[in-house]
Backbone as JSON Lines, residues from 0, in Angstrom:
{"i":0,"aa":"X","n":[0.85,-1.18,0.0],"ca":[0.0,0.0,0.0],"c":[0.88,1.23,0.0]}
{"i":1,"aa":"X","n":[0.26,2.24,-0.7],"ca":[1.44,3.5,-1.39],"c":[0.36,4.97,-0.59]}
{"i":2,"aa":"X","n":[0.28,5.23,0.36],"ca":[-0.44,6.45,0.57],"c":[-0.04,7.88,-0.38]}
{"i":3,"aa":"X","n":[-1.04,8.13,-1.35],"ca":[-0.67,9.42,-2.0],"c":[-1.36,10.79,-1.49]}
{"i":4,"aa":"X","n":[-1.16,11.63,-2.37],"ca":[-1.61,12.32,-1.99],"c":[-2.91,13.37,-3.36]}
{"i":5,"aa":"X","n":[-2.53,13.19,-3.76],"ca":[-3.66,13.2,-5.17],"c":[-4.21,12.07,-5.82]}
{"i":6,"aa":"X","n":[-5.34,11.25,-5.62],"ca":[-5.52,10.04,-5.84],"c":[-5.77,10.01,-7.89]}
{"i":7,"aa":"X","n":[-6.64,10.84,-8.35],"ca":[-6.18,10.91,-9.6],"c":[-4.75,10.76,-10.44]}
{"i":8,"aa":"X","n":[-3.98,11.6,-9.74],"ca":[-3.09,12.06,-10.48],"c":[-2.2,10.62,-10.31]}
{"i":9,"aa":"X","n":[-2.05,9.99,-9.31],"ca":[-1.78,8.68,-8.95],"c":[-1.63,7.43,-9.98]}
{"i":10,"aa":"X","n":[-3.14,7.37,-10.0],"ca":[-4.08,6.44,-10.9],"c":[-3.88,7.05,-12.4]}
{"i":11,"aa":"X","n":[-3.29,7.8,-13.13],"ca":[-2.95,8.2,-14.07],"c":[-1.74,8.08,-14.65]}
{"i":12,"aa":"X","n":[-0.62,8.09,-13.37],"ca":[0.61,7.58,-13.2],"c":[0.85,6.22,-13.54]}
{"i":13,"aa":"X","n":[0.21,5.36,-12.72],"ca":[0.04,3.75,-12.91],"c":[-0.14,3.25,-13.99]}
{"i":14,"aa":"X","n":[-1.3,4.18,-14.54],"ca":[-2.52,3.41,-15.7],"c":[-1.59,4.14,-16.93]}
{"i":15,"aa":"X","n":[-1.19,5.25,-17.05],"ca":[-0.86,5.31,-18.25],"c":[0.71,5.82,-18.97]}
{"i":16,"aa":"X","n":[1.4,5.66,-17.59],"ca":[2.47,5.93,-17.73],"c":[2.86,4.2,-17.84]}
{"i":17,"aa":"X","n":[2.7,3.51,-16.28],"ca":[3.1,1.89,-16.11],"c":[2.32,0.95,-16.79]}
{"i":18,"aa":"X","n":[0.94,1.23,-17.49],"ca":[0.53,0.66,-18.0],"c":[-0.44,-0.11,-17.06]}
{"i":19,"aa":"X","n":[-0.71,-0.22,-16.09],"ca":[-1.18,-1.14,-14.98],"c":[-2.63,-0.82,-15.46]}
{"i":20,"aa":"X","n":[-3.69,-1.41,-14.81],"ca":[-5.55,-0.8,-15.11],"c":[-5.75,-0.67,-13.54]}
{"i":21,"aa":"X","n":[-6.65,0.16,-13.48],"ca":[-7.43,0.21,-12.2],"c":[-8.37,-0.63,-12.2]}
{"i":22,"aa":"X","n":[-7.97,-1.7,-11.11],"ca":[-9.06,-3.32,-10.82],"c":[-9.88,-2.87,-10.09]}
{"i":23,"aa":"X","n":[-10.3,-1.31,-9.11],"ca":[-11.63,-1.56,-8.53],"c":[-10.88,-0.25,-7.84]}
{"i":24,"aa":"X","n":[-12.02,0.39,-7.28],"ca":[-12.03,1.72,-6.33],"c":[-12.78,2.45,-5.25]}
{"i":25,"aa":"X","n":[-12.71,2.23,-3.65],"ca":[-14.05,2.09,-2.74],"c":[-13.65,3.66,-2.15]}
{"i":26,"aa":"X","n":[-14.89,4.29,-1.88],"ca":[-14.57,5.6,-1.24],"c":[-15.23,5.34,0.35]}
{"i":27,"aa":"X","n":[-14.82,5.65,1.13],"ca":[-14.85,5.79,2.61],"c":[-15.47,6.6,3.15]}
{"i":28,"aa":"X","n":[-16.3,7.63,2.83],"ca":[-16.48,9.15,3.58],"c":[-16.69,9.2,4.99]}
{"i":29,"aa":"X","n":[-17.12,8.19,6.03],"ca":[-17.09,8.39,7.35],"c":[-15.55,7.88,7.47]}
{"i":30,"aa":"X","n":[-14.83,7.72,7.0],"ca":[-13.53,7.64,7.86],"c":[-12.7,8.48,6.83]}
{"i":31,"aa":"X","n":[-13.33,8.86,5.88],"ca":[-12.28,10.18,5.34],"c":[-11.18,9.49,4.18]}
{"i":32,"aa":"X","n":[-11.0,8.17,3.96],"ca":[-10.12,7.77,2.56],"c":[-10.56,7.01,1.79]}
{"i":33,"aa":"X","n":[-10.14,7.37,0.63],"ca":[-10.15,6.09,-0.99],"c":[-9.45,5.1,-1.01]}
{"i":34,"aa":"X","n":[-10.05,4.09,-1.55],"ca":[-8.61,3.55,-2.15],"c":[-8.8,3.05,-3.26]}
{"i":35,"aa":"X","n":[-8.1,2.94,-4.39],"ca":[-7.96,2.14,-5.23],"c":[-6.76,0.82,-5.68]}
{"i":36,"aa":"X","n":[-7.15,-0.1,-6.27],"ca":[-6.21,-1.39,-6.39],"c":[-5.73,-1.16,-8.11]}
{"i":37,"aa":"X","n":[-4.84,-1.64,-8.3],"ca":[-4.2,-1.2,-9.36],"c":[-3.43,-2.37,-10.0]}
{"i":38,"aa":"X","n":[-3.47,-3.14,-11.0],"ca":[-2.19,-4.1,-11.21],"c":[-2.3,-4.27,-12.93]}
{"i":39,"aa":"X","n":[-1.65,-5.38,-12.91],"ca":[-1.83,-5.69,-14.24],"c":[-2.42,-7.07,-15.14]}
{"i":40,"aa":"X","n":[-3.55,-7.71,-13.57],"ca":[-4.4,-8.47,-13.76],"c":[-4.41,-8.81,-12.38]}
{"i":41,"aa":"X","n":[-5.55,-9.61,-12.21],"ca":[-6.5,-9.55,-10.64],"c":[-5.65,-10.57,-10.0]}
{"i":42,"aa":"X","n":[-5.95,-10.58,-8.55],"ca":[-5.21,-11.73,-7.75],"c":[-6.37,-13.08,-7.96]}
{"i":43,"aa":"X","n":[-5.86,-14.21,-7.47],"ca":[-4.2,-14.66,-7.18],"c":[-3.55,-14.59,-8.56]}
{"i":44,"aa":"X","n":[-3.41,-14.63,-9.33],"ca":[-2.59,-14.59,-10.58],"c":[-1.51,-13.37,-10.5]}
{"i":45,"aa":"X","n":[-2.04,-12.35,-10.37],"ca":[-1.13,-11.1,-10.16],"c":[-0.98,-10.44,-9.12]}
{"i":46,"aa":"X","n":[-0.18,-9.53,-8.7],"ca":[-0.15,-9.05,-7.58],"c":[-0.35,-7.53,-8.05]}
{"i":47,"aa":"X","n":[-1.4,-6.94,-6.46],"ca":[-2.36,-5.35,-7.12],"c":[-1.49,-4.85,-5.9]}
{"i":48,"aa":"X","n":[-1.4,-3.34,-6.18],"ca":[-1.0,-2.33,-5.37],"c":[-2.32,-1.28,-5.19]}
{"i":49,"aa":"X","n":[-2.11,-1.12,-3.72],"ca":[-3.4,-0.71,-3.33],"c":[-2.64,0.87,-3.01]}
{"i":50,"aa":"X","n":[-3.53,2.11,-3.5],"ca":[-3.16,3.39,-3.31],"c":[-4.2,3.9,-2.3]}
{"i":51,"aa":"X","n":[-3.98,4.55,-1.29],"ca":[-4.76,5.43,-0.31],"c":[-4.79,6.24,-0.38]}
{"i":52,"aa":"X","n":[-5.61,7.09,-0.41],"ca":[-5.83,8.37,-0.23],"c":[-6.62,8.75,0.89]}
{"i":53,"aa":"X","n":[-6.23,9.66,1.98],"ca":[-6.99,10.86,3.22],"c":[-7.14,11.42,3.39]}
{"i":54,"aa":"X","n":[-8.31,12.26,2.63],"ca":[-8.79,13.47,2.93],"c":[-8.28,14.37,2.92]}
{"i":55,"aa":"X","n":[-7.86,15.24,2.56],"ca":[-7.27,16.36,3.13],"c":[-5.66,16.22,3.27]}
{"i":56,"aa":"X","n":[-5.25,15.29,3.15],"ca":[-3.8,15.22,3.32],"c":[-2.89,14.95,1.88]}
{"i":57,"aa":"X","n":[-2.04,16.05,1.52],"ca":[-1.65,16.26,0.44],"c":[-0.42,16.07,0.26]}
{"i":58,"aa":"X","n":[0.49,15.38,1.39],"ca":[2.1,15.51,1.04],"c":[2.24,14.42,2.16]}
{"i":59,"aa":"X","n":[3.2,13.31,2.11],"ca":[4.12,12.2,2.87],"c":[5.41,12.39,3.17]}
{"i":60,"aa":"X","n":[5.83,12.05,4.16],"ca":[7.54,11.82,4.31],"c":[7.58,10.44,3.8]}
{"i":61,"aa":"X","n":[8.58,10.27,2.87],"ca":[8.16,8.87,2.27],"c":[9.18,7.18,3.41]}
{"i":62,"aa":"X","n":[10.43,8.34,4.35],"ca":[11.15,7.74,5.2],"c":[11.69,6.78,4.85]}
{"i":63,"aa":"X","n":[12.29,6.77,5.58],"ca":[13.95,5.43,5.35],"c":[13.67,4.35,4.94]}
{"i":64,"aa":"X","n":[12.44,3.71,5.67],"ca":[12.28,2.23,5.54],"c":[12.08,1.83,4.27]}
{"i":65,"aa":"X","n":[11.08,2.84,3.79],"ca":[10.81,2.43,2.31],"c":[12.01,2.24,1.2]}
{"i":66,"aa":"X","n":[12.01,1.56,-0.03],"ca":[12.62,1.16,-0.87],"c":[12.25,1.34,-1.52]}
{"i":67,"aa":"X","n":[11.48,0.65,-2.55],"ca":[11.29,0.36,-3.77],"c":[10.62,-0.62,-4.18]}
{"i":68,"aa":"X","n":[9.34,-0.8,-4.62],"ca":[9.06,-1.79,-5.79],"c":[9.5,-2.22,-7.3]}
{"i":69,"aa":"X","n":[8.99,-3.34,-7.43],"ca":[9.93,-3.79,-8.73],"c":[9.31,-4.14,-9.88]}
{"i":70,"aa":"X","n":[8.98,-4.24,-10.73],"ca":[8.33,-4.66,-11.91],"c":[9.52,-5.12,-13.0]}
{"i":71,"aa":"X","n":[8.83,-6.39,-13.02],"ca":[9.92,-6.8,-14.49],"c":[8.96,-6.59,-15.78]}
{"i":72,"aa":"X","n":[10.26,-6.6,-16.22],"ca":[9.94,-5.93,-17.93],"c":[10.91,-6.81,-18.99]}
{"i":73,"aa":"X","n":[10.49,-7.2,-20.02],"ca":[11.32,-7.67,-20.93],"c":[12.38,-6.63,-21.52]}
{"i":74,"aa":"X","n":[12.24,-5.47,-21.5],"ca":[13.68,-4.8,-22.26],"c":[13.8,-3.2,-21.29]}
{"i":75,"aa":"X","n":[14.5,-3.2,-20.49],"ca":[14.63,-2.37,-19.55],"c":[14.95,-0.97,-20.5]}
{"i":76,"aa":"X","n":[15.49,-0.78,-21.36],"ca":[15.86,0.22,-22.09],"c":[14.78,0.78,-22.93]}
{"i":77,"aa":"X","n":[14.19,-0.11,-23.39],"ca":[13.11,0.76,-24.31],"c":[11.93,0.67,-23.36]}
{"i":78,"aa":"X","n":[11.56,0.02,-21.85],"ca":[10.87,0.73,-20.97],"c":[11.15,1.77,-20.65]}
{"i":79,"aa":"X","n":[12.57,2.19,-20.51],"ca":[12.58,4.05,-19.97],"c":[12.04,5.25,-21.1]}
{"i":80,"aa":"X","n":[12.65,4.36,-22.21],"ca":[12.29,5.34,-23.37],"c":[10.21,5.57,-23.4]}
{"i":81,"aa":"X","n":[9.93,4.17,-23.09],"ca":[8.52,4.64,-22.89],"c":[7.65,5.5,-22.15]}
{"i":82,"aa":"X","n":[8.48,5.32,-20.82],"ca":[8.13,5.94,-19.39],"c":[8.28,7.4,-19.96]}
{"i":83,"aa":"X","n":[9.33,7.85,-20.32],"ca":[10.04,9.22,-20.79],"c":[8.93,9.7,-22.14]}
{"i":84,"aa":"X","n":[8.43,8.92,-23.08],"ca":[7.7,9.5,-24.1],"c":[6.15,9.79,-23.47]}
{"i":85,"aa":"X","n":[5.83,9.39,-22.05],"ca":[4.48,9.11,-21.41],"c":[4.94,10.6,-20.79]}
{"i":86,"aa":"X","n":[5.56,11.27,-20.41],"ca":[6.39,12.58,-19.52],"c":[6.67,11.77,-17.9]}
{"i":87,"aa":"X","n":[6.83,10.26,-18.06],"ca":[7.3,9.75,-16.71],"c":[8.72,10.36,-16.11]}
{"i":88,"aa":"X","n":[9.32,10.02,-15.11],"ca":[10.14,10.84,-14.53],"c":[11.29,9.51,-14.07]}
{"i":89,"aa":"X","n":[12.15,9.05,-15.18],"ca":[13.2,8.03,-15.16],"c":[14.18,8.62,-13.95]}
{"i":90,"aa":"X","n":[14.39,8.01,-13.19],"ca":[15.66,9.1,-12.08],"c":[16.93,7.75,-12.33]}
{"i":91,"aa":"X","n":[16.94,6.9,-13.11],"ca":[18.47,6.37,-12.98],"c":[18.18,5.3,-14.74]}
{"i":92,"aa":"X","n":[18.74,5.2,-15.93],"ca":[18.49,5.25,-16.8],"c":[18.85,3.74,-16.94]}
{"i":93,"aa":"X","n":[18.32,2.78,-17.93],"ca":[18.47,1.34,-17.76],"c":[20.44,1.17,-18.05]}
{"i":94,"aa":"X","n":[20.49,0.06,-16.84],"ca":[22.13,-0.51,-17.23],"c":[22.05,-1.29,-16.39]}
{"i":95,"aa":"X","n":[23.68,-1.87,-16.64],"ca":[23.42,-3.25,-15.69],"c":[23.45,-2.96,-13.89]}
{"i":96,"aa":"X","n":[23.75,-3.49,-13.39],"ca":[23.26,-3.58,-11.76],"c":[24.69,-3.61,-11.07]}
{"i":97,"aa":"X","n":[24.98,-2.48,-10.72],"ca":[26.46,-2.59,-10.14],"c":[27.11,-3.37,-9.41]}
{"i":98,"aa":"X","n":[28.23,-4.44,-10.15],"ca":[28.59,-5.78,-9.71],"c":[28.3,-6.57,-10.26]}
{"i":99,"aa":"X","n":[27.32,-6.76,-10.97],"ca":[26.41,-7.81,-11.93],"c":[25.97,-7.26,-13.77]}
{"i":100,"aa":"X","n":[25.19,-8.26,-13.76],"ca":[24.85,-8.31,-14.78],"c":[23.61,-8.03,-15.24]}
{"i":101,"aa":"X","n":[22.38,-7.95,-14.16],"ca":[21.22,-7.57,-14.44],"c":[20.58,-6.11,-14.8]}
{"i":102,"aa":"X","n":[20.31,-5.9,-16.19],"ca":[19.73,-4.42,-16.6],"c":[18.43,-4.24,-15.67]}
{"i":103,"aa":"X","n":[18.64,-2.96,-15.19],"ca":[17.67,-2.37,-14.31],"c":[17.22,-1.01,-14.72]}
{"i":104,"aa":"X","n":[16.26,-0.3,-14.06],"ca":[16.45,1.03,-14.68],"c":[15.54,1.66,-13.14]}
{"i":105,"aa":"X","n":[15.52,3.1,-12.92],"ca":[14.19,3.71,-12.05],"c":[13.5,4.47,-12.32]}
{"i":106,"aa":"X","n":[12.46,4.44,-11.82],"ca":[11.05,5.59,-12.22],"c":[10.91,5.87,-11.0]}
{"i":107,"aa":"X","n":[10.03,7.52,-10.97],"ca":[9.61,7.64,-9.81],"c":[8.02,7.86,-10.0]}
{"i":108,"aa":"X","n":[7.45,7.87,-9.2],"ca":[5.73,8.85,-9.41],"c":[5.69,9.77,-9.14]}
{"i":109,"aa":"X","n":[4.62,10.32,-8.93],"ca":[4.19,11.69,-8.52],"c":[4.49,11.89,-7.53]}
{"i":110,"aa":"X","n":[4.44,11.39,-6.25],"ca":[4.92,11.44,-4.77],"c":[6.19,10.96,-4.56]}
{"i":111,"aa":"X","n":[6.35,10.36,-5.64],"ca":[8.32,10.38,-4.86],"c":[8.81,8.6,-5.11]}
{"i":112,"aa":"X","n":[7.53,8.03,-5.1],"ca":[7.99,6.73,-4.91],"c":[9.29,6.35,-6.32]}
{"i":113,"aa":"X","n":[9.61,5.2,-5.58],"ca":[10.49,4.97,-6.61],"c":[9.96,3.01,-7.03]}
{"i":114,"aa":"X","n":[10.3,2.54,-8.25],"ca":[9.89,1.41,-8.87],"c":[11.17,1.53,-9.57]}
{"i":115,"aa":"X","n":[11.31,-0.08,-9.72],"ca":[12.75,-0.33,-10.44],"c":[11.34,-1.3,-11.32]}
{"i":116,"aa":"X","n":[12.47,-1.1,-12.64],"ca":[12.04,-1.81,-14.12],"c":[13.47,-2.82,-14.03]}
{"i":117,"aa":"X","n":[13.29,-3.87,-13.71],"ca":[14.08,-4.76,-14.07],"c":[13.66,-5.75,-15.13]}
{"i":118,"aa":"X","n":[14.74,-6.24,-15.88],"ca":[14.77,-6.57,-17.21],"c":[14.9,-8.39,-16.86]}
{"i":119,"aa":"X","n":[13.91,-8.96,-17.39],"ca":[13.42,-10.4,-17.07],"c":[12.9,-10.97,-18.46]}
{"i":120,"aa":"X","n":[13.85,-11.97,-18.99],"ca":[13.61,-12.52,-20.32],"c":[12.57,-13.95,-19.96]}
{"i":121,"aa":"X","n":[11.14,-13.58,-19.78],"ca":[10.43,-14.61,-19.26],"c":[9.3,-13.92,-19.9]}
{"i":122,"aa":"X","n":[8.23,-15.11,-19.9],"ca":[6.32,-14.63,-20.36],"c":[5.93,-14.18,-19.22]}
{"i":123,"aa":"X","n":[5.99,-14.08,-18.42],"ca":[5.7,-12.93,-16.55],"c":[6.23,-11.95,-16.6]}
{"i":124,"aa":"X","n":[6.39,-10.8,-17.67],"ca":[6.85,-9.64,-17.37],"c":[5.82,-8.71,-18.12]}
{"i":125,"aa":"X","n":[5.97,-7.21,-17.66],"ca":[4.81,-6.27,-18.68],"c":[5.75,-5.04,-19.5]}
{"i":126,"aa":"X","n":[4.92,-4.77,-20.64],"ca":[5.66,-4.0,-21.56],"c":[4.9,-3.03,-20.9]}
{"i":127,"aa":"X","n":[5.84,-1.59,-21.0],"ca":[5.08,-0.72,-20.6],"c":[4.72,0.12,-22.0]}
C-alpha cells in the first residue's frame, strides 16, 4: 500500500504511464479515505498495489524504511524510453546492476515513490 496524496493524479501515473488498469475503487467518507487497487491483472494470478488516499492530506515523508518496488519488464531500455515519451520521470536510466549483470532502470511517481524496471527474459513480465 502506497499512501498518495492526489488520488487521480496517482491512478494516471500507474494506468498510463506503467501501464497497470485500475481493478476496482471504494470511497470511505465516514472515515475520510479512498482507495484504489491497481495491477496488471487480478489476484491470485497477479499481484495489485493498493493506493490510499486521506482526505485532506496532500504531502508524505516517504522515510527510510521504504525502498522500492519492482516490476519486471522484458527490455529495460526501451521501458525508460517509454516511461520518458508518457512525460514519466526516469531518475536512474536502464544498465546493468552494479557488480552484476542484471539491466535495471528507475522511475519515480508523482509522490516520490520509486519502482525499479528490471529486465526479465520470461512470459511474466509487462511491456510498458
Amino acid at each position: 500500500m502506497l499512501r498518495v496524496a492526489n488520488l487521480q493524479r496517482s491512478i494516471d501515473f500507474y494506468t498510463e504511464v506503467l501501464g497497470m488498469k485500475l481493478l476496482r475503487q471504494s470511497d470511505n467518507p465516514e472515515y475520510k479515505y479512498t482507495l484504489a487497487f491497481l495491477g496488471y491483472g487480478s489476484n491470485p494470478d497477479h499481484a495489485e498495489l493498493e493506493l490510499t488516499y486521506n482526505y485532506g492530506v496532500d504531502s508524505y515523508e516517504i522515510g527510510t524504511a521504504y525502498g522500492h518496488i519492482a516490476i519486471a519488464v522484458p527490455d529495460a531500455y526501451a521501458a525508460c524510453e517509454a516511461t520518458k515519451a508518457k512525460n514519466g520521470n526516469v531518475t536512474r536510466e536502464a544498465g546493468p546492476v552494479k557488480g552484476g549483470k542484471t539491466v535495471i532502470a528507475f522511475v519515480q511517481d508523482p509522490d516520490g515513490y520509486k519502482i525499479e524496471l528490471i529486465e526479465r527474459k520470461t512470459e511474466q513480465v509487462v511491456s510498458l
